[in-house]
C-alpha positions in Angstrom: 9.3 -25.4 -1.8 7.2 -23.7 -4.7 8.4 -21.5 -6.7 5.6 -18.5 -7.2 5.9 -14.9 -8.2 3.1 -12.1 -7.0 2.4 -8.6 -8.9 0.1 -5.9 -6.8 -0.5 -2.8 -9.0 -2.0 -0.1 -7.1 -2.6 3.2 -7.6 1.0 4.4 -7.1 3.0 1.7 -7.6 3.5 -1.9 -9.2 5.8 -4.3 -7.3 6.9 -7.8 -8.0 7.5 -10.4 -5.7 9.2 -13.6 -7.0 9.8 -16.2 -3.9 10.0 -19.5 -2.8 7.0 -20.6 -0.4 6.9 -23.5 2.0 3.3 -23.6 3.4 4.0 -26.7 6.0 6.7 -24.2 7.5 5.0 -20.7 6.9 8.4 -19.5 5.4 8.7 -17.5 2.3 12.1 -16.9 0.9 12.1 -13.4 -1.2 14.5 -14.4 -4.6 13.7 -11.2 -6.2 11.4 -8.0 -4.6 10.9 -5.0 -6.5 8.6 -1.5 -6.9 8.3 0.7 -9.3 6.1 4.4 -8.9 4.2 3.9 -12.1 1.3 6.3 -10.5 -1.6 4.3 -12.6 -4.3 6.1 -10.9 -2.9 9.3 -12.1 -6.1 11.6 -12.3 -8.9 8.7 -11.7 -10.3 10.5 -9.0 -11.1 13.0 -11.5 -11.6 11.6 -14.5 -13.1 8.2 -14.0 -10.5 7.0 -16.4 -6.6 5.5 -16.6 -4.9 8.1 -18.6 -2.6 6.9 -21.7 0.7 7.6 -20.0 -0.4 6.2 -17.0 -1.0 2.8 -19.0 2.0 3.4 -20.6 4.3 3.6 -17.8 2.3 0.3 -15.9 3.1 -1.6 -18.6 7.0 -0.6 -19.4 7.5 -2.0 -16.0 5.5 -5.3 -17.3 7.7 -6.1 -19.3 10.7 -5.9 -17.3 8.7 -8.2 -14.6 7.9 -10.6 -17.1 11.9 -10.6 -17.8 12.5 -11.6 -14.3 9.4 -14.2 -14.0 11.0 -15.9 -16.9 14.2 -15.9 -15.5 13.1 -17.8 -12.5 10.9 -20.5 -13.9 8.1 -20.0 -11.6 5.2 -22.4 -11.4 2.5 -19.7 -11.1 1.8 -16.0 -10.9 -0.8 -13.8 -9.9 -1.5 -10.4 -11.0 -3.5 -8.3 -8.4 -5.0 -5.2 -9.1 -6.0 -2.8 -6.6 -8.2 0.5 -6.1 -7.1 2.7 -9.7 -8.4 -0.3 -11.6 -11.7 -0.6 -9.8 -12.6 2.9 -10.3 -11.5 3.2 -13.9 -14.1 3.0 -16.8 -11.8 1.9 -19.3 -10.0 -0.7 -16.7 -10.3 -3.6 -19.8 -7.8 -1.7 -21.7 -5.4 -2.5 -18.8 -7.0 -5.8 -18.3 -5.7 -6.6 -22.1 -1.9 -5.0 -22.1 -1.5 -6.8 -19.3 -2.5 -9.6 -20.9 -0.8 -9.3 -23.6 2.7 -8.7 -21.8 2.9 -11.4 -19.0 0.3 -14.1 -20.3 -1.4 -13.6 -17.3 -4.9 -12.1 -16.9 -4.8 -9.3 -14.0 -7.4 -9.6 -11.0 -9.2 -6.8 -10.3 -10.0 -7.7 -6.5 -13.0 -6.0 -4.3 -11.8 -4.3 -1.3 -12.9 -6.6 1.1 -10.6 -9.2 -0.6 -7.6 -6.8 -0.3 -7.8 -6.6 3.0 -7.6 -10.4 3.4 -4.4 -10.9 1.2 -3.1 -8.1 3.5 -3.7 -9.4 6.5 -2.2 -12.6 5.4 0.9 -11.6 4.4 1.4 -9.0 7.1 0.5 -11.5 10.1 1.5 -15.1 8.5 5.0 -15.1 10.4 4.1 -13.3 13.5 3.7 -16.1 16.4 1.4 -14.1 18.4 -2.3 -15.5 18.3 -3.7 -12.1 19.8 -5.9 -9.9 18.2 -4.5 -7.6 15.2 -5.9 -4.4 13.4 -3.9 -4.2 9.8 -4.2 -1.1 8.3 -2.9 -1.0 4.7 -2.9 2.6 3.2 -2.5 3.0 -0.7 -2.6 5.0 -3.6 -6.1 5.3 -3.5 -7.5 3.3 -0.4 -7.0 2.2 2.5 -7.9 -1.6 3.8 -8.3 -2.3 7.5 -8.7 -6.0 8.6 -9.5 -6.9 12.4 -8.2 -10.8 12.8 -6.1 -13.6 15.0 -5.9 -16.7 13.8 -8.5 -15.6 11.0 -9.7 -12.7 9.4 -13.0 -11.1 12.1 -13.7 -8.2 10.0 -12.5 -6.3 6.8 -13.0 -3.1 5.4 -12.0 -0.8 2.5 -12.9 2.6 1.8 -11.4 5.5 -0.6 -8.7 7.0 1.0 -5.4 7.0 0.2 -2.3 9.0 -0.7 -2.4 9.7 -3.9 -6.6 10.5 -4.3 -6.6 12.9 -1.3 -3.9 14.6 -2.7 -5.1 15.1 -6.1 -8.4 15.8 -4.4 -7.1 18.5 -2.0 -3.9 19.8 -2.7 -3.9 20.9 -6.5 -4.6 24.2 -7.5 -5.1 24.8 -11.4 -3.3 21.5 -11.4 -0.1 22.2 -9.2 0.6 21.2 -5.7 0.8 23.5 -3.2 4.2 23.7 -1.7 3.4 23.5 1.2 -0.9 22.9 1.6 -2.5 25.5 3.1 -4.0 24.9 7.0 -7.5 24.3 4.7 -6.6 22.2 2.4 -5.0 20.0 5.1 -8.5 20.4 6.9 -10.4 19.4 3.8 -7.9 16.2 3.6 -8.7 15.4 7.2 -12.3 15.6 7.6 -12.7 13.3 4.5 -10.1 11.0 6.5 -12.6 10.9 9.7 -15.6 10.6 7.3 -13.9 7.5 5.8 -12.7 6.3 9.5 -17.0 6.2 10.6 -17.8 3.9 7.5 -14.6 1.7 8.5 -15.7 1.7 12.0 -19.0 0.7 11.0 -17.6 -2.4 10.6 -14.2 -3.0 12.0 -14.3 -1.9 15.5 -10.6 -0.4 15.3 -10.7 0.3 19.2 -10.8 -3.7 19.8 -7.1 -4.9 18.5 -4.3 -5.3 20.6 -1.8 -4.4 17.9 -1.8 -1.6 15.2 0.0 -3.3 12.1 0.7 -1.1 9.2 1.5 -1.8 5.8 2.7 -0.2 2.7 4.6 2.6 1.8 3.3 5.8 3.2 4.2 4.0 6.6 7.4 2.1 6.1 8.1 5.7 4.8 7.3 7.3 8.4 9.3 4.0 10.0 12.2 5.5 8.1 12.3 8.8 9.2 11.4 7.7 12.7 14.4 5.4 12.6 16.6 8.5 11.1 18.1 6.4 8.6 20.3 7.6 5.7 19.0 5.1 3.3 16.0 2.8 2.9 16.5 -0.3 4.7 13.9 -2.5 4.6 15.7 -5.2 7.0 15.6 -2.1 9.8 12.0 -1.1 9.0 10.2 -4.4 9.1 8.9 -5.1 12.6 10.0 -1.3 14.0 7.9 0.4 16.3 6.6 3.9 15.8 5.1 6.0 18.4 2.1 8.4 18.5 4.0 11.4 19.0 6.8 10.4 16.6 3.9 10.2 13.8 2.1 13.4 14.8 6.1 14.7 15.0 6.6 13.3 11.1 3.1 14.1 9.9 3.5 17.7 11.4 7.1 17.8 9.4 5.9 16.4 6.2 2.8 18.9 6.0 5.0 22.2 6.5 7.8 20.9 4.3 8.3 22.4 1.0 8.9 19.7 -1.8 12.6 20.3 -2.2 13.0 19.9 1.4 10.9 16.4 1.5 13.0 15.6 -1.8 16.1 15.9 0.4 15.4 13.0 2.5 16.7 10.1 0.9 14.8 7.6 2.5 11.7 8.9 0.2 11.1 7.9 -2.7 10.9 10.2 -5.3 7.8 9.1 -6.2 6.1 9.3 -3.0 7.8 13.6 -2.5 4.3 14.6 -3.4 1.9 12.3 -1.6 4.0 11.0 1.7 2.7 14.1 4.2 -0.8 13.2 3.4 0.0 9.6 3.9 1.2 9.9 7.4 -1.8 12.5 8.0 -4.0 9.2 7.7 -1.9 7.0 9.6 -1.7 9.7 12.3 -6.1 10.3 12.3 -6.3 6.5 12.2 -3.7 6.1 15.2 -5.8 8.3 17.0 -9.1 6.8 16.3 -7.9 3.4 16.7 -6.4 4.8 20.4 -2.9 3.4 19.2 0.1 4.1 21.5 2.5 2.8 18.5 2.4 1.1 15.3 4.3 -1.8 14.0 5.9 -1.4 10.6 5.6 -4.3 8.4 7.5 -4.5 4.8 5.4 -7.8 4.1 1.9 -6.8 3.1 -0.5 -7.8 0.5 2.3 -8.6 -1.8 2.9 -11.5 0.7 -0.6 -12.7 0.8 -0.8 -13.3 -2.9 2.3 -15.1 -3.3 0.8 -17.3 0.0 -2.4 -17.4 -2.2 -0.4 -18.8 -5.4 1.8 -21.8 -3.2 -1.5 -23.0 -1.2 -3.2 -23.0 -5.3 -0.7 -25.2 -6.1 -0.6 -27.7 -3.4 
C-alpha cells in the first residue's frame, strides 16, 4: 500500500482526496475525501482574471488540507488545477499561495490531460473491457474521453456550470430566478456549438456506456434516486435515464432558487449553477444517443491519486 493524497481545484470547487493505493490490486482505500465550493473561477469568463476573494477563499481551504495531509504522513501529493486556472491571467498568483501553503507546486493541466486522469479514475475498478464515453462536466468545462482498456480519444472544450451561468443567466449581475426560455436558449446553443468541436474528435455516438462524473451529475443521481440526504455510497454506480434527466433538467430550469435551495441533496453551493449543469448532461445524453447514464463518485480525483502511487513505485 502507498499512502498518497490528490487535490483537484476546479472552477467551483477544491476537493482533497487522501487514500491508500495498491496498483498490483487496482484498489484504492479513501482515508479522508472532502470538497469545498470555493467558486475560484468566480467572474473569469469575464474578466480574464481570479478575483481577490476568490483566491482567498481557495486558499483558506489550503490550509485546512494541508492540516489533514500532515496528519496522515503521506508519501506524495499532487495538486491539479483545472479550467479557472488555465484561463486566468494572473494564474501565478495562485501558482505561489499555493505554494506557499502546502509546499507543493499546483499543476495547471491542458484539457486533454484532464480527460485522461478522469477517465482513469472513473473506469480503473470497472471490470468491463467494452468501450466507455466519460463525460466529466465542471465549473468551467467539460472533458469527454472515448476509451477501453486505454484512453482512444479525449477532448475538452469550455462549457461548464458555473461559465454558462455567469455567461447567460445574470442580468446587471443577478441571476434570474428562474432564466427566461432565452436565456436557457442562449445556454443551449453554446452547449451544441461546444458538442460539434467535441465530436470533431470523440465520436460520442461510438461508446457502449455513458459514464459521468462530477457534481452537476452525482447531483442529478440524487434527485433521480429521491434521496433525503447526499449519499455518495447510493450514488456511485446508479443509473439515470433519459427522461429522468430531461424530467430533472426540466425541474431545475423552472425552479426558483429557494425552491432548488430546499432540496437537501444540493449543495448550497451548486443552488445557482445545478439546472444548467443537468441542461448539458441532458444535450450531451441526446447527442451521444444515451438511453441512461452511469453515475460515478470517482472521477479525476481518483486518477491523480492513481497518478501519484504508480510515481512512486
Amino acid at each position: 500500500m502507498t499512502k498518497v493524497a490528490a487535490v483537484d481545484c476546479g472552477t467551483n470547487s477544491i476537493r482533497l482526496l487522501v487514500a491508500d493505493a495498491d496498483p498490483e490490486t487496482g484498489s484504492l482505500t479513501d482515508l479522508d475525501r472532502r470538497m469545498e465550493i470555493v467558486r475560484l473561477g468566480q467572474g473569469v469568463d469575464r474578466t480574464g482574471r481570479l478575483a481577490p476573494e476568490a483566491l482567498e477563499r481557495t486558499f483558506a481551504a489550503c490550509r485546512t488540507y494541508a492540516e489533514v495531509i500532515a496528519e496522515h504522513g503521506v508519501s506524495g501529493v499532487r495538486f491539479v488545477a483545472t479550467s479557472a486556472s488555465r484561463d486566468a491571467s494572473n494564474r501565478d498568483d495562485f501558482v505561489r499561495g499555493v505554494l506557499d501553503i502546502l509546499g507543493v507546486r499546483p499543476e495547471v493541466v491542458t484539457g486533454d490531460e484532464e480527460a485522461s486522469l478522469s477517465f482513469t479514475g472513473a473506469t480503473r475498478e470497472l471490470s468491463t473491457h467494452e468501450s466507455a464515453l466519460v463525460v466529466d462536466i465542471g465549473g468551467g468545462s467539460t472533458e469527454f474521453v472515448l476509451g477501453d482498456e486505454r484512453v482512444r480519444a479525449a477532448r475538452s472544450v469550455d462549457i461548464g456550470c458555473v461559465r454558462l451561468t455567469e455567461r447567460h443567466l445574470l442580468r446587471d449581475g443577478e441571476l434570474t430566478d428562474p432564466p427566461t426560455a432565452g436565456q436557457i436558449a442562449a445556454v443551449r446553443a453554446d452547449v451544441e456549438r461546444a458538442l460539434d468541436e467535441a465530436e470533431a474528435v470523440v465520436p460520442l455516438r461510438e461508446s457502449s456506456t455513458l459514464v459521468g462524473l462530477a457534481g452537476s451529475v452525482t447531483t442529478v443521481g440524487a434527485i433521480a434516486l429521491g434521496l433525503t440526504a447526499y449519499d455518495s455510497a447510493a450514488i456511485h454506480r446508479s443509473r439515470v435515464s433519459y427522461q429522468r434527466v430531461e424530467e430533472i433538467t426540466t425541474a431545475l430550469l423552472t425552479a426558483t432558487h429557494a425552491e432548488r435551495a430546499a432540496n437537501p441533496v444540493i449543495h448550497p453551493g451548486r443552488v445557482d449553477v445545478i439546472g444548467v449543469g443537468a441542461l448539458i448532461l441532458q444535450a450531451v445524453m441526446e447527442r451521444a444517443s444515451a438511453a441512461e447514464v452511469v453515475v460515478s463518485e470517482h472521477d479525476i480525483l481518483d486518477g491523480i491519486a492513481w497518478s501519484v502511487a504508480e510515481a512512486a513505485r
